[in-house]
N, CA, C and O atoms as a Tripos MOL2 file, in Angstrom:
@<TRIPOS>MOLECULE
protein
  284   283    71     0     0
PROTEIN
NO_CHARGES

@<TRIPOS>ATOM
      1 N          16.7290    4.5310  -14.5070 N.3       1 UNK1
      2 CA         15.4230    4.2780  -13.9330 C.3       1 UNK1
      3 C          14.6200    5.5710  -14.0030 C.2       1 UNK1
      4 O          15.1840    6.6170  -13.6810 O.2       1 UNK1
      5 N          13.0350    5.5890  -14.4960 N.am      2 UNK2
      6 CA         12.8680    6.7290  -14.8780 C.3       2 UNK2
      7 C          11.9420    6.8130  -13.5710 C.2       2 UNK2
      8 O          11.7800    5.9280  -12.7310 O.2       2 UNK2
      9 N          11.2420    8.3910  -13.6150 N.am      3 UNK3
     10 CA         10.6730    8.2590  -11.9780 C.3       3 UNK3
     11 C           9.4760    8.0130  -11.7490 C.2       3 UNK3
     12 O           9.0510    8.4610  -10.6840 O.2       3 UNK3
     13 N           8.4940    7.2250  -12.6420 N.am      4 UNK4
     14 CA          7.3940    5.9570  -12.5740 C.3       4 UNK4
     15 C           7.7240    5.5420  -11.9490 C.2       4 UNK4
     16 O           7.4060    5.8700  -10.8060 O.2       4 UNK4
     17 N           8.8580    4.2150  -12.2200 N.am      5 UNK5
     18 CA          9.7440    2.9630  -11.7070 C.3       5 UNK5
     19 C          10.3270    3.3060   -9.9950 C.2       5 UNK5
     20 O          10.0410    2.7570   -8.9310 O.2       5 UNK5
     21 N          11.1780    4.3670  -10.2980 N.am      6 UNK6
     22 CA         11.3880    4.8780   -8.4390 C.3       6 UNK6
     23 C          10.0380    5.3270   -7.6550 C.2       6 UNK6
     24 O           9.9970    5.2460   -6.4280 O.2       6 UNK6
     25 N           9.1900    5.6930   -8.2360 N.am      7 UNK7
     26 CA          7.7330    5.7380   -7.2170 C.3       7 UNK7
     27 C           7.3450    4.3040   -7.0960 C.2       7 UNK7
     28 O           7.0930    3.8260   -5.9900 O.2       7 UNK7
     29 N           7.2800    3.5170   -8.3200 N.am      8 UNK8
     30 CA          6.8290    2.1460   -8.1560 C.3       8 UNK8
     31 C           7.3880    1.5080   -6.5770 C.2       8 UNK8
     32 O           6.8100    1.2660   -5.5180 O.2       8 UNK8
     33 N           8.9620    1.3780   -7.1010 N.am      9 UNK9
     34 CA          9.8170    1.1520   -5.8810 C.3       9 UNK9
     35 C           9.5480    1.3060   -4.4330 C.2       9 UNK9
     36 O           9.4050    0.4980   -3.5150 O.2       9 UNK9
     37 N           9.5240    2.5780   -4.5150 N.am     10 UNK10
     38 CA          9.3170    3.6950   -3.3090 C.3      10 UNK10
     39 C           7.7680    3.0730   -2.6880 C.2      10 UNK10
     40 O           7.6370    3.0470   -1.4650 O.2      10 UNK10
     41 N           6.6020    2.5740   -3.5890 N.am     11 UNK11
     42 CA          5.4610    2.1110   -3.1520 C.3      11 UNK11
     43 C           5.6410    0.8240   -2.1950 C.2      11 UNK11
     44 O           5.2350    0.6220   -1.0510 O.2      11 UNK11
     45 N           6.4530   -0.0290   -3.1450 N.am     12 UNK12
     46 CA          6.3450   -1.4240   -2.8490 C.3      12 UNK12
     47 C           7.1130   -1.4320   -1.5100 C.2      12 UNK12
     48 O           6.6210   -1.8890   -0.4780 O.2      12 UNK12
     49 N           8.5500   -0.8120   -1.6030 N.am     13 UNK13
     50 CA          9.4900   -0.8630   -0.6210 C.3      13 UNK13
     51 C           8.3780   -0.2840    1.2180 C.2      13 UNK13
     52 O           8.3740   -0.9550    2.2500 O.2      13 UNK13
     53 N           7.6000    1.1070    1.0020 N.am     14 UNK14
     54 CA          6.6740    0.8690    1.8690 C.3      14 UNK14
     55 C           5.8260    0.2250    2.3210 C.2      14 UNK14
     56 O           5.5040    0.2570    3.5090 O.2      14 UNK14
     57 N           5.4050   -0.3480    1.6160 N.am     15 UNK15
     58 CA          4.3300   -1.7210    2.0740 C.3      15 UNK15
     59 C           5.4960   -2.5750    2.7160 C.2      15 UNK15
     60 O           5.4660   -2.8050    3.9250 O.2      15 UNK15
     61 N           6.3190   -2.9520    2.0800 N.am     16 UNK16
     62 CA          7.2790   -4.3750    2.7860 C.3      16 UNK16
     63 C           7.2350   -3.4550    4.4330 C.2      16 UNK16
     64 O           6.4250   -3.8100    5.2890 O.2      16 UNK16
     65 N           8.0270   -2.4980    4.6380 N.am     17 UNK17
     66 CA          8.0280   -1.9910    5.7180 C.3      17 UNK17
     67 C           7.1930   -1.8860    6.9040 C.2      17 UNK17
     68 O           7.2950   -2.2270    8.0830 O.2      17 UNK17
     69 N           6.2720   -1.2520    6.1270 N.am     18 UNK18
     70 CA          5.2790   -1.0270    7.4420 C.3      18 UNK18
     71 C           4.1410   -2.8390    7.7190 C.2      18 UNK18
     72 O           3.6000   -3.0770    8.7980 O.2      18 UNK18
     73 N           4.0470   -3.8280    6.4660 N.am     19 UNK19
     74 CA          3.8110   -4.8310    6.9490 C.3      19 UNK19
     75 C           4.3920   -5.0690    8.2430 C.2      19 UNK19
     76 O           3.8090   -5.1260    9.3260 O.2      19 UNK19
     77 N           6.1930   -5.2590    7.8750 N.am     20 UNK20
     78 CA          6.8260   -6.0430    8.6590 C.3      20 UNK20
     79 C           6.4410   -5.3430   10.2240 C.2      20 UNK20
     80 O           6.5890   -6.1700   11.1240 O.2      20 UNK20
     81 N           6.1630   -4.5260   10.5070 N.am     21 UNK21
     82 CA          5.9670   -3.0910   11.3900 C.3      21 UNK21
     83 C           4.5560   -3.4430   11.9510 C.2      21 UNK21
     84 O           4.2790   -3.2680   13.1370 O.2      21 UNK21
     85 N           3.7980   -3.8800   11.1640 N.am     22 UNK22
     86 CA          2.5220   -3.5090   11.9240 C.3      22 UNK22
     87 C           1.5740   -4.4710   13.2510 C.2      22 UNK22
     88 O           0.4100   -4.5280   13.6480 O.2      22 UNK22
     89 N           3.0840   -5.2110   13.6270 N.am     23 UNK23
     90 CA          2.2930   -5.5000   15.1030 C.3      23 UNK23
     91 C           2.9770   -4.4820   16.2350 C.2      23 UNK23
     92 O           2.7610   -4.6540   17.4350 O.2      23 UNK23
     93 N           3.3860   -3.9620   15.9930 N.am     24 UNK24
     94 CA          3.9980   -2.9620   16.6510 C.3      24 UNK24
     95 C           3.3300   -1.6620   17.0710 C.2      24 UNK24
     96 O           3.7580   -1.1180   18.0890 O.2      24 UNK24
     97 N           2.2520   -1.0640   16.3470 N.am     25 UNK25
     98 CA          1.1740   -0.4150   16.0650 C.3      25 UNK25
     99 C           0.1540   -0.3130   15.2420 C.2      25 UNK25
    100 O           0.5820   -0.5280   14.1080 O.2      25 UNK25
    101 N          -1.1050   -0.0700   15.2250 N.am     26 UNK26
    102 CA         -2.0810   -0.0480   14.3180 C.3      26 UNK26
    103 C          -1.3320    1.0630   13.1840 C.2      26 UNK26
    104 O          -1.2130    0.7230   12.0070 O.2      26 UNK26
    105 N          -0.8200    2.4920   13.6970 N.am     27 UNK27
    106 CA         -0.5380    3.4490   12.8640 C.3      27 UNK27
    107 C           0.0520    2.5910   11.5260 C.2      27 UNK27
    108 O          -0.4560    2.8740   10.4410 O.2      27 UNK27
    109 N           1.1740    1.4850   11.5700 N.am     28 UNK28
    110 CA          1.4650    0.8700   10.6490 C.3      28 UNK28
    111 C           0.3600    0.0880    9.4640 C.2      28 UNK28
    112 O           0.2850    0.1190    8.2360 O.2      28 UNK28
    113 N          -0.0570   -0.2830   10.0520 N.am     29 UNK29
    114 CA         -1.5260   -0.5500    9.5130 C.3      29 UNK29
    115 C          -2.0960    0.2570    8.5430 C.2      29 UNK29
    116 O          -2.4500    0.0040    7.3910 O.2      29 UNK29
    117 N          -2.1350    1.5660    9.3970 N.am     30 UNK30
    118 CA         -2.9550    2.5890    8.0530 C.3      30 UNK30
    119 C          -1.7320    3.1810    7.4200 C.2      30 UNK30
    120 O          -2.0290    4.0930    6.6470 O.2      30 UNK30
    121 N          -0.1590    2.8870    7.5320 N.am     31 UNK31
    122 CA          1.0280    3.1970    6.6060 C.3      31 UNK31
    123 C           0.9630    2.0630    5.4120 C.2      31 UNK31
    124 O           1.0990    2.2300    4.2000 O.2      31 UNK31
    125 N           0.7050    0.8320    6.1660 N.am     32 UNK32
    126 CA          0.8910   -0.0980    5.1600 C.3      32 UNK32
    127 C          -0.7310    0.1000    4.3290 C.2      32 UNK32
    128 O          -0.7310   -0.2470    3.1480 O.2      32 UNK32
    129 N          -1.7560    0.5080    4.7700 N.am     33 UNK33
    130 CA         -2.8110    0.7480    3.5930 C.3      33 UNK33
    131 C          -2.8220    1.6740    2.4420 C.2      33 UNK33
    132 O          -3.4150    1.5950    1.3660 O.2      33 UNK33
    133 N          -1.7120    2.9240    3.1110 N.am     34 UNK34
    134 CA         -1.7130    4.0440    2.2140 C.3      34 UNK34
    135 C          -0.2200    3.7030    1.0010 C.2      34 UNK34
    136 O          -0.0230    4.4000    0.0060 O.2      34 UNK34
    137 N           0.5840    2.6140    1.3660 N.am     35 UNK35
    138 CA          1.2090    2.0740    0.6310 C.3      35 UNK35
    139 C           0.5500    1.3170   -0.2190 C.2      35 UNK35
    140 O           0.8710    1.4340   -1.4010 O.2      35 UNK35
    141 N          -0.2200    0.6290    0.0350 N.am     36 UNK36
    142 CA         -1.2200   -0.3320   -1.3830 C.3      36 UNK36
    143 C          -1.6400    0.7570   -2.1470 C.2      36 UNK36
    144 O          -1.1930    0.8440   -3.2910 O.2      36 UNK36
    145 N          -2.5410    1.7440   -1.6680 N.am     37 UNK37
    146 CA         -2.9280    2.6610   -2.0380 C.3      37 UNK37
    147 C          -1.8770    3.6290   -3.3100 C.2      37 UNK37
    148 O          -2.4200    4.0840   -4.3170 O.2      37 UNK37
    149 N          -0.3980    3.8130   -3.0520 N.am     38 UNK38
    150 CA          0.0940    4.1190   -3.4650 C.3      38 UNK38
    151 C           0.7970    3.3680   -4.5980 C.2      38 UNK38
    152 O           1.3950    3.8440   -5.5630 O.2      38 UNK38
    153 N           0.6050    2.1670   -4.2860 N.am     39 UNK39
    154 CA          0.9750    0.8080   -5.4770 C.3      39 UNK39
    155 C           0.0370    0.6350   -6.1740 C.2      39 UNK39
    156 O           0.3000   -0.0360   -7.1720 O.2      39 UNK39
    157 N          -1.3790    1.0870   -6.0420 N.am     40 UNK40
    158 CA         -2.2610    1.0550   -6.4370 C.3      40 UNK40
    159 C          -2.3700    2.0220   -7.9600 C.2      40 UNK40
    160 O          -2.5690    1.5630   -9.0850 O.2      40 UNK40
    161 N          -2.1850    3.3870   -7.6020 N.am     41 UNK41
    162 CA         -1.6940    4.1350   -8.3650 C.3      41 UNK41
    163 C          -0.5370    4.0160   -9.4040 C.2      41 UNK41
    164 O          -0.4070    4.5260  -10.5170 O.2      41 UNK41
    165 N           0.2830    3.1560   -8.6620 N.am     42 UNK42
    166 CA          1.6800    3.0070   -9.7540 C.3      42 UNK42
    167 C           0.8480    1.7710  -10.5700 C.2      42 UNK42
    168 O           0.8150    1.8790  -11.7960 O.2      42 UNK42
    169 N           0.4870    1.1450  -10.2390 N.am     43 UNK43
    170 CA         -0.3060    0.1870  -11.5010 C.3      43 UNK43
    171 C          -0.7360    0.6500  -12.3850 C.2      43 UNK43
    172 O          -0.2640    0.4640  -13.5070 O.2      43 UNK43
    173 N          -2.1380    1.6670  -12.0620 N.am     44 UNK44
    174 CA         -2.8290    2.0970  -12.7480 C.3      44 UNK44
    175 C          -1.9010    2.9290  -13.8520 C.2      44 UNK44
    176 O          -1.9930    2.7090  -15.0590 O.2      44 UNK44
    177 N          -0.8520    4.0700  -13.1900 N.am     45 UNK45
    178 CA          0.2280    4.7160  -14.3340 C.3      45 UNK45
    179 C           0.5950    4.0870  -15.3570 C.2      45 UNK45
    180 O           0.5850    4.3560  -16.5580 O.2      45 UNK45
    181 N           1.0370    2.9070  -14.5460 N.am     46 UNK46
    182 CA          1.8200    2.1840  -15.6730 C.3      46 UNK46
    183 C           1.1670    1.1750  -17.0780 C.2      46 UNK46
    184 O           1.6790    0.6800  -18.0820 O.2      46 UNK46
    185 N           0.0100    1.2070  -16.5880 N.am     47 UNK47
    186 CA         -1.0140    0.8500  -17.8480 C.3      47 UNK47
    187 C          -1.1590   -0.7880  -16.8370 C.2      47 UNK47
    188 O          -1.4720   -1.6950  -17.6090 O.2      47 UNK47
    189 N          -1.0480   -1.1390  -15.8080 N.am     48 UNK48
    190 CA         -1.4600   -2.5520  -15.2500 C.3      48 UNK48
    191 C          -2.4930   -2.6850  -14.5450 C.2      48 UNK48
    192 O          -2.4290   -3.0980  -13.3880 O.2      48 UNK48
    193 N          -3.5130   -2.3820  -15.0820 N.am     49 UNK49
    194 CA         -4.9990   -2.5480  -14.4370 C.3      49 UNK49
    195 C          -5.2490   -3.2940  -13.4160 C.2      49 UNK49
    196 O          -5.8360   -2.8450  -12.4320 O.2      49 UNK49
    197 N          -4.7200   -4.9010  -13.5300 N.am     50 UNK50
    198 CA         -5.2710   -5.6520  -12.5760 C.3      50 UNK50
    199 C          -4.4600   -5.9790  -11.5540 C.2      50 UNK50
    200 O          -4.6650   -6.9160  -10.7820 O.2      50 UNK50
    201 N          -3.1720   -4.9380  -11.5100 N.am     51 UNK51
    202 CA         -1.9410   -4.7060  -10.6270 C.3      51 UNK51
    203 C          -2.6160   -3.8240   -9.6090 C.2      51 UNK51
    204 O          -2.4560   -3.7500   -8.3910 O.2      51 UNK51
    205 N          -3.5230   -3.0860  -10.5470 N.am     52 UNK52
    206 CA         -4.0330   -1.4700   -9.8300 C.3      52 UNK52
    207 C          -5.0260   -1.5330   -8.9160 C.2      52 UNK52
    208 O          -5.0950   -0.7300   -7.9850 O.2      52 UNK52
    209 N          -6.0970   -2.7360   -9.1530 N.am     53 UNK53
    210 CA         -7.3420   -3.0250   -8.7710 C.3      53 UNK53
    211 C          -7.1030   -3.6100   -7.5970 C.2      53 UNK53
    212 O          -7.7040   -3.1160   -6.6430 O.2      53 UNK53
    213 N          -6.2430   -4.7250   -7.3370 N.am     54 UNK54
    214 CA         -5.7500   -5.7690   -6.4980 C.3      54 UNK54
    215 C          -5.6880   -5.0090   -5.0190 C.2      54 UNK54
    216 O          -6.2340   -5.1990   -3.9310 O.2      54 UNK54
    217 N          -4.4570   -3.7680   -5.7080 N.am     55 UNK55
    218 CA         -3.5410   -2.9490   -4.9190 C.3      55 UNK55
    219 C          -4.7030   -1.9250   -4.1280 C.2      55 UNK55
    220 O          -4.4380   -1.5110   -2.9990 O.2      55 UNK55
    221 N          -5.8770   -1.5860   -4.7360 N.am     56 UNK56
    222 CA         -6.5490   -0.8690   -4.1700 C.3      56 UNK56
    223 C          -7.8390   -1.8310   -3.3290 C.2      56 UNK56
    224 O          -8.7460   -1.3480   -2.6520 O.2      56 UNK56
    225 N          -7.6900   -2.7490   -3.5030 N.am     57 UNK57
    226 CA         -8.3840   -3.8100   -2.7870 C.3      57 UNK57
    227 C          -8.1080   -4.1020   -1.3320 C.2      57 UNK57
    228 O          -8.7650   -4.0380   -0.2930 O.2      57 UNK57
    229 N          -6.4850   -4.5590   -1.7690 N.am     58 UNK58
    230 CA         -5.6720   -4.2940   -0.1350 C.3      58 UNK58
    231 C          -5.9920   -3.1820    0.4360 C.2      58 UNK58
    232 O          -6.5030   -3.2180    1.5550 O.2      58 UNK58
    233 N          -5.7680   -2.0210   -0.1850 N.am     59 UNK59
    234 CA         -5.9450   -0.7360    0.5720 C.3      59 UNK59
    235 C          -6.8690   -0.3840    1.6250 C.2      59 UNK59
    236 O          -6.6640    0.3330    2.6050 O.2      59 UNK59
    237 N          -8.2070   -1.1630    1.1800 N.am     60 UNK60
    238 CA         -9.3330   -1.2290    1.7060 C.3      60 UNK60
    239 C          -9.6230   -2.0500    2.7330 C.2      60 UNK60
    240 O         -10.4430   -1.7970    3.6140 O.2      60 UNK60
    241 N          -9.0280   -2.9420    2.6520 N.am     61 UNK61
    242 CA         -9.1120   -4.3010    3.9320 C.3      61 UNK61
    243 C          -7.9820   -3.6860    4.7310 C.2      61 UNK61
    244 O          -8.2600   -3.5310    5.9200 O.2      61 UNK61
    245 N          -6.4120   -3.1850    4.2450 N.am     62 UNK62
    246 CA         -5.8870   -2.4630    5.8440 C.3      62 UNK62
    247 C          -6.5160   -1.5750    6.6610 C.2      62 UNK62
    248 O          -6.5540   -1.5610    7.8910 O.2      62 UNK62
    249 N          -7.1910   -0.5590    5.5740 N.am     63 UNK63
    250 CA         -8.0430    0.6380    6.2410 C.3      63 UNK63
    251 C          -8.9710   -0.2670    7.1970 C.2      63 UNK63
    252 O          -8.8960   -0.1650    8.4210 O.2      63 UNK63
    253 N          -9.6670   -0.9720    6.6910 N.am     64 UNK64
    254 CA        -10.4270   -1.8310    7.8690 C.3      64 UNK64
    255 C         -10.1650   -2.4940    8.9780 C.2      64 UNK64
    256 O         -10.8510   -2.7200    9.9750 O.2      64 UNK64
    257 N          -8.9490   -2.8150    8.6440 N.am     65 UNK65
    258 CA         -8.3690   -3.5360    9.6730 C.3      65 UNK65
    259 C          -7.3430   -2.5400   10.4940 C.2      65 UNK65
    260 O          -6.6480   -3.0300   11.3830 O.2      65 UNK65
    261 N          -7.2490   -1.0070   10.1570 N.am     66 UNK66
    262 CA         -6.8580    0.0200   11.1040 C.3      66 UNK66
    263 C          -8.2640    0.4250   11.9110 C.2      66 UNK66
    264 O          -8.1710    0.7170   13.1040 O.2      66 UNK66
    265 N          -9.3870    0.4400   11.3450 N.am     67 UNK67
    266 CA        -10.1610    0.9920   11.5660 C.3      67 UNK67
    267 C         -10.7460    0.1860   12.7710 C.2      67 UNK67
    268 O         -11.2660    0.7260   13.7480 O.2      67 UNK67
    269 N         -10.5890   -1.3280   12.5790 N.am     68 UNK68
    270 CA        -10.8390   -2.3070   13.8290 C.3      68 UNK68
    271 C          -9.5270   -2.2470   14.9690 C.2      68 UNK68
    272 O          -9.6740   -2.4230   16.1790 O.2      68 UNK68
    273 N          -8.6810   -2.0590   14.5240 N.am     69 UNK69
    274 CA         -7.6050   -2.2680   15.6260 C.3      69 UNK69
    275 C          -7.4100   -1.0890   16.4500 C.2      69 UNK69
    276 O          -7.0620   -1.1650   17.6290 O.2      69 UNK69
    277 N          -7.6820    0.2470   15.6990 N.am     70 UNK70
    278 CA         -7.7850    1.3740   16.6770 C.3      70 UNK70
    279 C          -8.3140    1.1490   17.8020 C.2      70 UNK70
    280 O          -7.7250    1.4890   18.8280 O.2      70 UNK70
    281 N          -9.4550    0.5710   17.8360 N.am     71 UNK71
    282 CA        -10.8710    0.5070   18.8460 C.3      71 UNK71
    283 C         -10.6150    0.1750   20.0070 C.2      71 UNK71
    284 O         -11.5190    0.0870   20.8370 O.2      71 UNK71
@<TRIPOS>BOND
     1     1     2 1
     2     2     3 1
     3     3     4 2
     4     3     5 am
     5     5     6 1
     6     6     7 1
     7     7     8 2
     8     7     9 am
     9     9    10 1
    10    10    11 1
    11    11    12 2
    12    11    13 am
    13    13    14 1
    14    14    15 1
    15    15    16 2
    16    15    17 am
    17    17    18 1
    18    18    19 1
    19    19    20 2
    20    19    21 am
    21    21    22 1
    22    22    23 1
    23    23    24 2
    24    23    25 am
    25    25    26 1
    26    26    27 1
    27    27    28 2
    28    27    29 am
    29    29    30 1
    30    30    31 1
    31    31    32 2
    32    31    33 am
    33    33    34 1
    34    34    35 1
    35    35    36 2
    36    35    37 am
    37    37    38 1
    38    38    39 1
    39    39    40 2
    40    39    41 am
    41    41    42 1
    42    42    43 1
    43    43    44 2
    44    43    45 am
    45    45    46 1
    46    46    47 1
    47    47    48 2
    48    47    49 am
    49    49    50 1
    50    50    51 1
    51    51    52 2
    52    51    53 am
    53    53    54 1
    54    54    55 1
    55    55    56 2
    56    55    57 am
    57    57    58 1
    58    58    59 1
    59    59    60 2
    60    59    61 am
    61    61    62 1
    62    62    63 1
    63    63    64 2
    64    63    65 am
    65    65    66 1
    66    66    67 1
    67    67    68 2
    68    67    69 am
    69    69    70 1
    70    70    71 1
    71    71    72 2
    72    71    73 am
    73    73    74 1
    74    74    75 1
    75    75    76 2
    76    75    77 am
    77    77    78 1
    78    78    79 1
    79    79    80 2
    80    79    81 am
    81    81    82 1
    82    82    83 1
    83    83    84 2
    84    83    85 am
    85    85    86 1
    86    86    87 1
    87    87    88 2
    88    87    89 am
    89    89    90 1
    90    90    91 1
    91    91    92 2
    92    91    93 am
    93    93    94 1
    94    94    95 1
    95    95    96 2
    96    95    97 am
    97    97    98 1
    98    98    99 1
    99    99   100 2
   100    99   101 am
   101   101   102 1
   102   102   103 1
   103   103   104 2
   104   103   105 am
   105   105   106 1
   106   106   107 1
   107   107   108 2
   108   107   109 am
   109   109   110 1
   110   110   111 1
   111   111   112 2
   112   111   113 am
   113   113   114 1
   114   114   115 1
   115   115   116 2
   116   115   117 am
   117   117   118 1
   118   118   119 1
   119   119   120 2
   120   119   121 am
   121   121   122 1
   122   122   123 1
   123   123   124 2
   124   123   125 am
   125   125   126 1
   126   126   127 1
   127   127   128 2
   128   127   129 am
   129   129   130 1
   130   130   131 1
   131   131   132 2
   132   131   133 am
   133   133   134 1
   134   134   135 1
   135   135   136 2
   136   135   137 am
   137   137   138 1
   138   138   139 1
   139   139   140 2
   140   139   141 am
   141   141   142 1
   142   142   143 1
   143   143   144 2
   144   143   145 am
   145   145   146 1
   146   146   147 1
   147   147   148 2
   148   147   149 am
   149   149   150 1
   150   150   151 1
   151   151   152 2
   152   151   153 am
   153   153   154 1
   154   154   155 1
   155   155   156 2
   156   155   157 am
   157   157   158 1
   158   158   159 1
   159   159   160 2
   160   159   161 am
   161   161   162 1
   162   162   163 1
   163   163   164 2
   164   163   165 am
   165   165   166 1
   166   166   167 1
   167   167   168 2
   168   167   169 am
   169   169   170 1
   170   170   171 1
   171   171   172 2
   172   171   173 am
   173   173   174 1
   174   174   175 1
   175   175   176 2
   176   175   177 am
   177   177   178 1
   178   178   179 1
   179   179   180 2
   180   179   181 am
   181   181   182 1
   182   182   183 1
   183   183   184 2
   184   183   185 am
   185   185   186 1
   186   186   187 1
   187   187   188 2
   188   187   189 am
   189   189   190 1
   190   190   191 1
   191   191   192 2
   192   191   193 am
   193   193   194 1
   194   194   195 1
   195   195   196 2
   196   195   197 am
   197   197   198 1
   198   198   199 1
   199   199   200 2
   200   199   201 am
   201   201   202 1
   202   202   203 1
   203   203   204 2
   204   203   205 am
   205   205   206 1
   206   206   207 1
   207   207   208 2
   208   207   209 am
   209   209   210 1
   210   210   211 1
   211   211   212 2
   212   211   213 am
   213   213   214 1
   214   214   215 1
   215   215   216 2
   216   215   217 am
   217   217   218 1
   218   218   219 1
   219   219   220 2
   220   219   221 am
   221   221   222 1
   222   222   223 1
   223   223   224 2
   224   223   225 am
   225   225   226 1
   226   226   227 1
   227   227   228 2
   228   227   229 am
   229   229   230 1
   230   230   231 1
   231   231   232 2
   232   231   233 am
   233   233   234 1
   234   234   235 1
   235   235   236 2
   236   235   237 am
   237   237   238 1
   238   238   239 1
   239   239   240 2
   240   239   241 am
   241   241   242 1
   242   242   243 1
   243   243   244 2
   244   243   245 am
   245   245   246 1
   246   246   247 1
   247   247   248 2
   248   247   249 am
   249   249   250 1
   250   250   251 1
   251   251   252 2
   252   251   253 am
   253   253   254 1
   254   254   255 1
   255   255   256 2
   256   255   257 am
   257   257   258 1
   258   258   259 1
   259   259   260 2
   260   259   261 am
   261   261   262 1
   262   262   263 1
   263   263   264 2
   264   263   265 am
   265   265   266 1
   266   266   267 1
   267   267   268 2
   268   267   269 am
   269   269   270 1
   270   270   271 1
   271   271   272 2
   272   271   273 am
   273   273   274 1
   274   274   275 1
   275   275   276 2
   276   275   277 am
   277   277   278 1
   278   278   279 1
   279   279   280 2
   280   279   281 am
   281   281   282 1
   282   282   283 1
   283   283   284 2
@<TRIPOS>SUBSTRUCTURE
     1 UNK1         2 RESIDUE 1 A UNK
     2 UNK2         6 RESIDUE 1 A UNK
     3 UNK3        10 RESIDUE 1 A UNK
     4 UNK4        14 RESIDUE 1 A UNK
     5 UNK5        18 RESIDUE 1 A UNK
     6 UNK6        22 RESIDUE 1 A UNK
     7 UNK7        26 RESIDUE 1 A UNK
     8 UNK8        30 RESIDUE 1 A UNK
     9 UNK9        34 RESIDUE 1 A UNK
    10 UNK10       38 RESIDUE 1 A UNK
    11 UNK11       42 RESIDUE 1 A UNK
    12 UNK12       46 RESIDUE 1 A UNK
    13 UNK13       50 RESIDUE 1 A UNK
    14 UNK14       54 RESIDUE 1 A UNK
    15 UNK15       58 RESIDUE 1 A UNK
    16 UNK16       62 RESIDUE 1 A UNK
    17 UNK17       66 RESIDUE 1 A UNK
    18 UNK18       70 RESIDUE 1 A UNK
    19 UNK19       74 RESIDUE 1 A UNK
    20 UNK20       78 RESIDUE 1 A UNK
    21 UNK21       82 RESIDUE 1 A UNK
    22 UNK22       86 RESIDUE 1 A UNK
    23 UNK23       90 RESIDUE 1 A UNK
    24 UNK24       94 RESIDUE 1 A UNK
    25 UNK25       98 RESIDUE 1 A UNK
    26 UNK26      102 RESIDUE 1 A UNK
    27 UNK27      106 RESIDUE 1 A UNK
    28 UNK28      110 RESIDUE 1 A UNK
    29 UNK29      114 RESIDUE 1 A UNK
    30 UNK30      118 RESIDUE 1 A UNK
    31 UNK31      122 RESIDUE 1 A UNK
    32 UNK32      126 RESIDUE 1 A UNK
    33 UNK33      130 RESIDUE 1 A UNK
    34 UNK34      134 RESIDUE 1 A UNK
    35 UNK35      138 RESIDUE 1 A UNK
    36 UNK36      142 RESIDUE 1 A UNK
    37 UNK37      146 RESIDUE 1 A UNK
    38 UNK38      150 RESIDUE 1 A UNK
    39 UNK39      154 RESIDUE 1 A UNK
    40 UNK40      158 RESIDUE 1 A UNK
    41 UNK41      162 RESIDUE 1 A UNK
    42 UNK42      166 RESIDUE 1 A UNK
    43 UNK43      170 RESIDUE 1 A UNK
    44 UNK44      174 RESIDUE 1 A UNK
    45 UNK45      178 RESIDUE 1 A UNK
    46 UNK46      182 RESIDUE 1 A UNK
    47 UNK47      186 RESIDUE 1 A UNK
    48 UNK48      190 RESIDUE 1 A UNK
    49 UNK49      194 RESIDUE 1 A UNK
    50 UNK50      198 RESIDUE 1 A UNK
    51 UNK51      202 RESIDUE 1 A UNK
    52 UNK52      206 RESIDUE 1 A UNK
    53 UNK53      210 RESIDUE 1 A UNK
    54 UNK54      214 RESIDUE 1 A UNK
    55 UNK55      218 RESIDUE 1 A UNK
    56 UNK56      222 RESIDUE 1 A UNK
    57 UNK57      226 RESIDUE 1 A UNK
    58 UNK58      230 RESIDUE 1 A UNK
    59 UNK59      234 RESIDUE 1 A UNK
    60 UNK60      238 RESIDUE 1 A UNK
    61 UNK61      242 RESIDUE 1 A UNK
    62 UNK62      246 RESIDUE 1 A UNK
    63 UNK63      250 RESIDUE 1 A UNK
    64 UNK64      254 RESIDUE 1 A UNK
    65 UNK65      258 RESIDUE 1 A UNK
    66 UNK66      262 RESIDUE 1 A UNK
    67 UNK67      266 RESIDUE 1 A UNK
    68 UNK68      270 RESIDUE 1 A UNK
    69 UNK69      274 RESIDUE 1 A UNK
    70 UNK70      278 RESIDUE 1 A UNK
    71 UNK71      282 RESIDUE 1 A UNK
């Protein structure tokens, strides 16, 4: 496994996490956004554009939805 693929991993495996996590705290919330964020990136590396776009889409609606739940 080369270390694209283990960041890929390492992305996705955080999002599952801090989803499962985030009624527990908002902080999860902005873990699980900076995980899209970070899947976001592994798309884009890997030449999957509309893997990348999606992923940074989510990113944006958790941030929002940290940004509402802080309050």
């Amino acid at each position: 496994m080369d270390a694209l693929s283990l960041f890929g991993l390492f992305a996705v495996t955080a999002m599952l996490v801090a989803y499962a996590l985030e009624d527990r705290s908002h902080w999860y919330i902005l873990a699980f956004a900076g995980a899209c964020g970070l899947g976001s990136v592994y798309g884009f590396l890997q030449g999957a554009w509309p893997f990348g776009l999606v992923e940074a889409i989510w990113a944006g609606v958790a941030a929002r939805r940290w940004s509402i739940r802080r309050q």
